[in-house]
C-alpha positions as CSV (number, residue, x, y, z in Angstrom):
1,X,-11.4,47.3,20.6
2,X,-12.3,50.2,18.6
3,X,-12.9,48.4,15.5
4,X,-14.6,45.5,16.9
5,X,-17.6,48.7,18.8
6,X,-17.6,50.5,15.0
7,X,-18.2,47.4,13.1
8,X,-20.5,45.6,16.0
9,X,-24.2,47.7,14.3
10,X,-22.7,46.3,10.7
11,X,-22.4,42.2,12.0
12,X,-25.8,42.9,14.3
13,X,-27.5,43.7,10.9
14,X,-25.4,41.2,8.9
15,X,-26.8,38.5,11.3
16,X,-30.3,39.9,11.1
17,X,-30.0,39.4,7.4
18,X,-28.7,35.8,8.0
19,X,-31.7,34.3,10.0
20,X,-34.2,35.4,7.5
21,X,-32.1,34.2,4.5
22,X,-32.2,31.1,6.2
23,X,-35.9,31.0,7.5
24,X,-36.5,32.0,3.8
25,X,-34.3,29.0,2.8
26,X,-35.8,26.3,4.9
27,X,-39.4,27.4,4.1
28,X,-39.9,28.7,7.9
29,X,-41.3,32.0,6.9
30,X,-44.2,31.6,8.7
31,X,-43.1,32.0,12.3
32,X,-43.8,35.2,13.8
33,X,-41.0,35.3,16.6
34,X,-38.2,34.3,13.9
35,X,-39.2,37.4,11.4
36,X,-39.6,40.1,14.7
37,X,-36.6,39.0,16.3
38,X,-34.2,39.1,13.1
39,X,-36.0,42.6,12.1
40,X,-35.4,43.8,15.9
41,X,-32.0,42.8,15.5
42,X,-31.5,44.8,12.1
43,X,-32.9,47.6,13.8
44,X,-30.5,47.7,16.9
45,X,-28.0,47.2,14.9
46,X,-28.6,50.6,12.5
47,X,-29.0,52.4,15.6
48,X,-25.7,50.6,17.5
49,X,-23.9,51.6,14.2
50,X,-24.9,55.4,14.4
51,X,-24.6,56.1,18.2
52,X,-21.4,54.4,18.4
53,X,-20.2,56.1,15.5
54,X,-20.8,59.1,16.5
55,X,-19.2,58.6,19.8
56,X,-16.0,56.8,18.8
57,X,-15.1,59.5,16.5
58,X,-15.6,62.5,19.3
Protein backbone atom coordinates (compact mmCIF):
# COMPACT_ATOMS: atom_id res chain seq x y z
CA UNK A 1 0.00 0.00 0.00
CA UNK A 2 2.92 2.03 0.65
CA UNK A 3 4.14 2.01 -2.75
CA UNK A 4 0.98 2.24 -4.51
CA UNK A 5 0.45 6.32 -1.96
CA UNK A 6 4.38 7.09 -3.06
CA UNK A 7 3.96 6.49 -6.61
CA UNK A 8 0.10 7.72 -6.79
CA UNK A 9 1.48 11.97 -7.50
CA UNK A 10 3.92 10.21 -10.24
CA UNK A 11 0.70 8.22 -12.32
CA UNK A 12 -1.67 11.47 -11.36
CA UNK A 13 0.95 13.46 -13.52
CA UNK A 14 1.71 10.64 -15.94
CA UNK A 15 -2.06 10.68 -16.77
CA UNK A 16 -2.14 14.44 -16.94
CA UNK A 17 0.55 14.05 -19.55
CA UNK A 18 -1.53 11.47 -21.32
CA UNK A 19 -4.80 13.52 -22.03
CA UNK A 20 -2.96 16.25 -23.64
CA UNK A 21 -0.76 13.97 -25.73
CA UNK A 22 -3.86 12.68 -26.88
CA UNK A 23 -5.91 16.06 -27.27
CA UNK A 24 -2.71 17.08 -29.03
CA UNK A 25 -2.91 13.89 -31.14
CA UNK A 26 -6.53 14.04 -32.16
CA UNK A 27 -6.30 17.88 -33.00
CA UNK A 28 -8.63 18.66 -29.81
CA UNK A 29 -6.44 21.38 -28.52
CA UNK A 30 -8.91 23.79 -28.62
CA UNK A 31 -11.12 22.81 -25.68
CA UNK A 32 -10.67 24.77 -22.68
CA UNK A 33 -12.03 22.14 -19.95
CA UNK A 34 -9.72 19.30 -21.54
CA UNK A 35 -6.29 21.50 -21.17
CA UNK A 36 -7.46 22.90 -17.29
CA UNK A 37 -8.46 19.63 -16.18
CA UNK A 38 -5.29 17.61 -17.40
CA UNK A 39 -3.02 20.69 -16.10
CA UNK A 40 -5.09 20.61 -12.64
CA UNK A 41 -4.40 17.04 -12.60
CA UNK A 42 -0.50 17.54 -13.12
CA UNK A 43 -0.63 19.91 -10.45
CA UNK A 44 -2.35 17.65 -7.72
CA UNK A 45 -0.31 15.20 -8.64
CA UNK A 46 3.29 17.27 -7.83
CA UNK A 47 1.75 18.31 -4.76
CA UNK A 48 0.21 14.50 -3.81
CA UNK A 49 3.82 13.32 -4.65
CA UNK A 50 5.53 15.79 -2.10
CA UNK A 51 3.08 15.66 0.84
CA UNK A 52 2.88 12.06 0.75
CA UNK A 53 6.43 11.76 0.49
CA UNK A 54 7.12 13.56 3.06
CA UNK A 55 4.77 11.74 5.30
CA UNK A 56 5.42 8.12 4.36
CA UNK A 57 8.99 8.56 5.08
CA UNK A 58 8.37 10.15 8.88
Amino acid sequence: MNTFLKNLGLIMVMLGAIILIVCFATGNVNENYILVGSAALIIAGIVTYIVLNKRISE
